[in-house]
N, C-alpha and C positions, 0 to 999 in steps of 0.2 A: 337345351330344349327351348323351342322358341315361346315366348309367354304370349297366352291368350289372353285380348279385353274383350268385356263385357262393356253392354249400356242399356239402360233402365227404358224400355217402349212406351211408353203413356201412352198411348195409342192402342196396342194389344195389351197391356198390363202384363208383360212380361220381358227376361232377361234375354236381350239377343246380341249373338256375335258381332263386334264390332269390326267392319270389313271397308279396308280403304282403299277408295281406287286410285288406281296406275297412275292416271293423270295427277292427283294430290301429291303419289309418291316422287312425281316427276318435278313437280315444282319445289318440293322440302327439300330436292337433294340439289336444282340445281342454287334456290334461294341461300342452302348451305354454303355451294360452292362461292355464290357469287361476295358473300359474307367474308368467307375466308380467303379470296382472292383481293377484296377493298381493305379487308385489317392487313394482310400482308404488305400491301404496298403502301397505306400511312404508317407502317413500321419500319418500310426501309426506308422512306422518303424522313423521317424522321431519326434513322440513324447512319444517312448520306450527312445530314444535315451536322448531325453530332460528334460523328466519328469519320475520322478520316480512313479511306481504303490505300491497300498498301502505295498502291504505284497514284494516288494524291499527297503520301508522307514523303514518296521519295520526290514527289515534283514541289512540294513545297519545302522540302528540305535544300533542291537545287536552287528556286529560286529565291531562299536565303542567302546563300553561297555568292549568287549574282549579285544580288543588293551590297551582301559585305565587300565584294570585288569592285563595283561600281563605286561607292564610297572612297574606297584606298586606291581605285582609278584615276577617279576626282580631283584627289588630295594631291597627287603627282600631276595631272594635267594644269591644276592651279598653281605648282610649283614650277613648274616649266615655263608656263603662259607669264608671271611672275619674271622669269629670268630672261624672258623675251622682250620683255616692256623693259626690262632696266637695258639691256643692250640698245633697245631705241632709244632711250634715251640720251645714251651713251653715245648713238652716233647721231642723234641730234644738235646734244648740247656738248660734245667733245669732241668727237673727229673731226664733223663738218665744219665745226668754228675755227677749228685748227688751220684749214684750208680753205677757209674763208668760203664752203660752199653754201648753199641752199638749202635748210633742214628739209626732211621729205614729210607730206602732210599725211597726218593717221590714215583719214580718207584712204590715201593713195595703198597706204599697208594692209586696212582693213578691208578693202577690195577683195571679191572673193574671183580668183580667176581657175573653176575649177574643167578642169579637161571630160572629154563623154562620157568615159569608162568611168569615172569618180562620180559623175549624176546616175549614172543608169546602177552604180554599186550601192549608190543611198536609197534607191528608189524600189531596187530587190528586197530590200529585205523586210523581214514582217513588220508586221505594225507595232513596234516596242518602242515605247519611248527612254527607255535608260539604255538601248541598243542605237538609238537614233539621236540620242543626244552626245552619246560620246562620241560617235558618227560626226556628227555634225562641229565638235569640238576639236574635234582635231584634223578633219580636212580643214578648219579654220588658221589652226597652230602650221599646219603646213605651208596653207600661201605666205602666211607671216614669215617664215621661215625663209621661202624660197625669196622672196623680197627684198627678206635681210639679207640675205647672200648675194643677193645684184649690187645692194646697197656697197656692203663690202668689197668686191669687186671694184664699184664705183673707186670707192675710198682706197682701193689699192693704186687704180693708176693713179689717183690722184698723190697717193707718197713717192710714185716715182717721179710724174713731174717735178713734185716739192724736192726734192733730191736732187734733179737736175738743175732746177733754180737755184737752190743757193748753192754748187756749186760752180754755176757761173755767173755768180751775184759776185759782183767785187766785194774782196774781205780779207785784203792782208795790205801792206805797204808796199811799194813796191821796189822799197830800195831796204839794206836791213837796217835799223833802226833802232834797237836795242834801249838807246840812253836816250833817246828821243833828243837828240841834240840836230838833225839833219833838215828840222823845217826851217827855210827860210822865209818865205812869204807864203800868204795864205793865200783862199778862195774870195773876189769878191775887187771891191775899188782900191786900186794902189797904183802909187809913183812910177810907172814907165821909164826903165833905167834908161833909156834911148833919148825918148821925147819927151824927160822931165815933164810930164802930165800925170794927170792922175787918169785910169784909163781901169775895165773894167778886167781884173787878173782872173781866168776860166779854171785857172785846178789850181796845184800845191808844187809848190817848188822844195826837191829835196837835196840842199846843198852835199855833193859828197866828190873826193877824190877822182880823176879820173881812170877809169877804167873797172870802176865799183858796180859788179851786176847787179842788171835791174830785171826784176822778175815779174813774170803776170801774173796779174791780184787774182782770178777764174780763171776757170775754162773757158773755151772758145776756137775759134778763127782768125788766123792773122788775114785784117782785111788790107790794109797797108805794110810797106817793111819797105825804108828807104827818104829817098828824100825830093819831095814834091815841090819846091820852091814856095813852100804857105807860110814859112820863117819860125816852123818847127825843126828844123834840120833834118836831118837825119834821125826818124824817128817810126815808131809801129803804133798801129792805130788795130785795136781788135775785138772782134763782133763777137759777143758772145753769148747772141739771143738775148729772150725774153726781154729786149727793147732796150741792152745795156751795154756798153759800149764806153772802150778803155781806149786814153790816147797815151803814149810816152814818149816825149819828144829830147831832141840838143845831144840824141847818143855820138858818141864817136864811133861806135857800128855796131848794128845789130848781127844776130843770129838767126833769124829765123826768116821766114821766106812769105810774100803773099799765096794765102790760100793754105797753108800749113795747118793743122791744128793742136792744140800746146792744152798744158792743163795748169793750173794752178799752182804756184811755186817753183816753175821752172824757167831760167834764165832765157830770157828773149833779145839781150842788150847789153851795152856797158856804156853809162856814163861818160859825158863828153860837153862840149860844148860849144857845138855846130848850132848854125842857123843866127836868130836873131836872141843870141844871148851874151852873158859879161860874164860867164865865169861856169866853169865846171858846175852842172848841177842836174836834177832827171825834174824834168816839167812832164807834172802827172795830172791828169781831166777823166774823170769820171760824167759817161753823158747816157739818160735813158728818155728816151723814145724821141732825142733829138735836141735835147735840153740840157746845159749842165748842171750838171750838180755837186755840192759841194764835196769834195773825193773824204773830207774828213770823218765822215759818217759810215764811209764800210774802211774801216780798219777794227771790226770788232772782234777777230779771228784771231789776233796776235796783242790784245793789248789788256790791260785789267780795267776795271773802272780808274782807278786813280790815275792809271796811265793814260786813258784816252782823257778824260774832264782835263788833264794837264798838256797834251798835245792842242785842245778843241782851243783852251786860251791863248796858248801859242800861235796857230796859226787865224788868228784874232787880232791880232797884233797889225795896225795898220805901220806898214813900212813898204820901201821900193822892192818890187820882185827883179828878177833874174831874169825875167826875158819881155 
């Protein structure tokens, strides 16, 4: 049952029904409402603030997960980046000096030469910086990459040249030699068994029996094979690039043919002593880019150290050559 108020009249001096209108009840209920609708919402805004809702425990929970990944991301991309500096290094300060090329300058490696589809893929994506830095980390570790591999490259054909260089760098004797007892006269000013002069002697003269094969010290071209009237006799003279070039003269007759091409330790000749010579013996001239040189310097293929320091005095030895 609904309870009735009273209220005291001063007015009349009596008790009368206390009766309230619409309009008041209109305003208590909505002042109610609006009460409980402003407490409501600093309750939630206060326990947003406090408490995490499920699907914020599961996105912060993921983005733990990332942070832990991005860390041990990191740690590998600095291990890598690491293993990429010591290779530059390596083909800085090892390969290239090997081959005597041009180190390549950071500059040139830290160059960023990235292709469309790799700007328009950095440029998609959201605005996260541990998404955009490791983005950015390793399309970096790429170009490095892809650099060192030209690099490499480089360095490859540069071990075949090197390969084809020495071997057709002279580097054996060219007659066999064993007891190193075969040099007669050396490289350089000696007595002209002819014209008793002293006159300037161009290679090494290797006294030996005739018919003693004489073999090519490299590879190469027989550019000569025969006998010119230049008082080498009968002798091969052969090109074998890189600006180096074998003469063997005084044969009693070759094997091989102008324009043939021969390699290294194989018989081009025998021992003789044609031409402007006094005695069986293989006159040997080592010449590179036109100039001779002294032939005692490439026998490093076939000798020890004591053994060449002991030939180098030998033919040091001023006395009359053989031709």
């Amino acid at each position: 049952m609904k309870k009735i108020k009273y209220y005291y009249n001063t007015n009349t001096l009596r008790y009368e029904k206390l009766v309230v209108p619409l309009r008041v009840k209109l305003l208590r209920v909505l002042g109610f409402i609006a009460a409980a609708v402003v407490t409501a919402i600093i309750i939630v805004a206060i326990a947003f603030q406090l408490v995490d809702s499920p699907k914020e425990k599961i996105m912060r929970a993921q983005n733990e997960r990332i942070k832990e990944d991005y860390v041990l991301l990191n740690t590998k991309v600095q291990a890598i980046q690491q293993q990429i500096s010591d290779l530059e290094k390596r083909d800085n300060h090892v390969y290239r000096e090997i081959f005597e090329a041009n180190p390549i300058p950071d500059s040139a490696r830290a160059k960023f030469m990235e292709k469309q589809e790799e700007v328009k893929l950095v440029e998609s994506m959201e605005n996260n910086d541990l998404a955009y830095s490791i983005a950015s980390t390793l399309n970096n570790l790429a170009n490095r990459i892809k650099f060192q591999q030209k690099s490499y490259d480089d360095i490859e054909n540069m071990i075949r040249n090197k390969e084809q260089l020495l071997s057709c760098t002279p580097a054996i004797q060219p007659v066999a030699n064993k007891d190193l007892s075969r040099i007669a006269s050396g490289f350089g000013y000696r007595v002209d068994p002819v014209y008793k002069t002293t006159r300037f002697h161009a290679g090494l003269d290797f006294a030996a029996p005739q018919g003693t094969p004489i073999y090519a010290t490299a590879d190469g071209r027989v550019e000569t094979a025969g006998n010119t009237g230049n008082g080498y006799g009968v002798h091969v003279v052969i090109d074998h690039g890189f600006g180096y070039e074998t003469l063997y003269g005084h044969m009693v007759r070759v094997k091989v043919r102008s324009g043939q091409k021969i390699k290294r330790g194989e018989v081009i000749g025998w021992v003789g002593s044609t031409g402007k010579s006094t005695g069986p013996h293989c006159h040997y001239e080592v010449h590179k880019n036109g100039t001779h040189i002294d032939p005692v310097y490439f026998f490093y293929n076939d000798l020890t150290p004591e053994q060449f320091d002991r030939i180098v005095k030998m033919a040091s030895v001023s006395n009359q050559s053989f031709d």
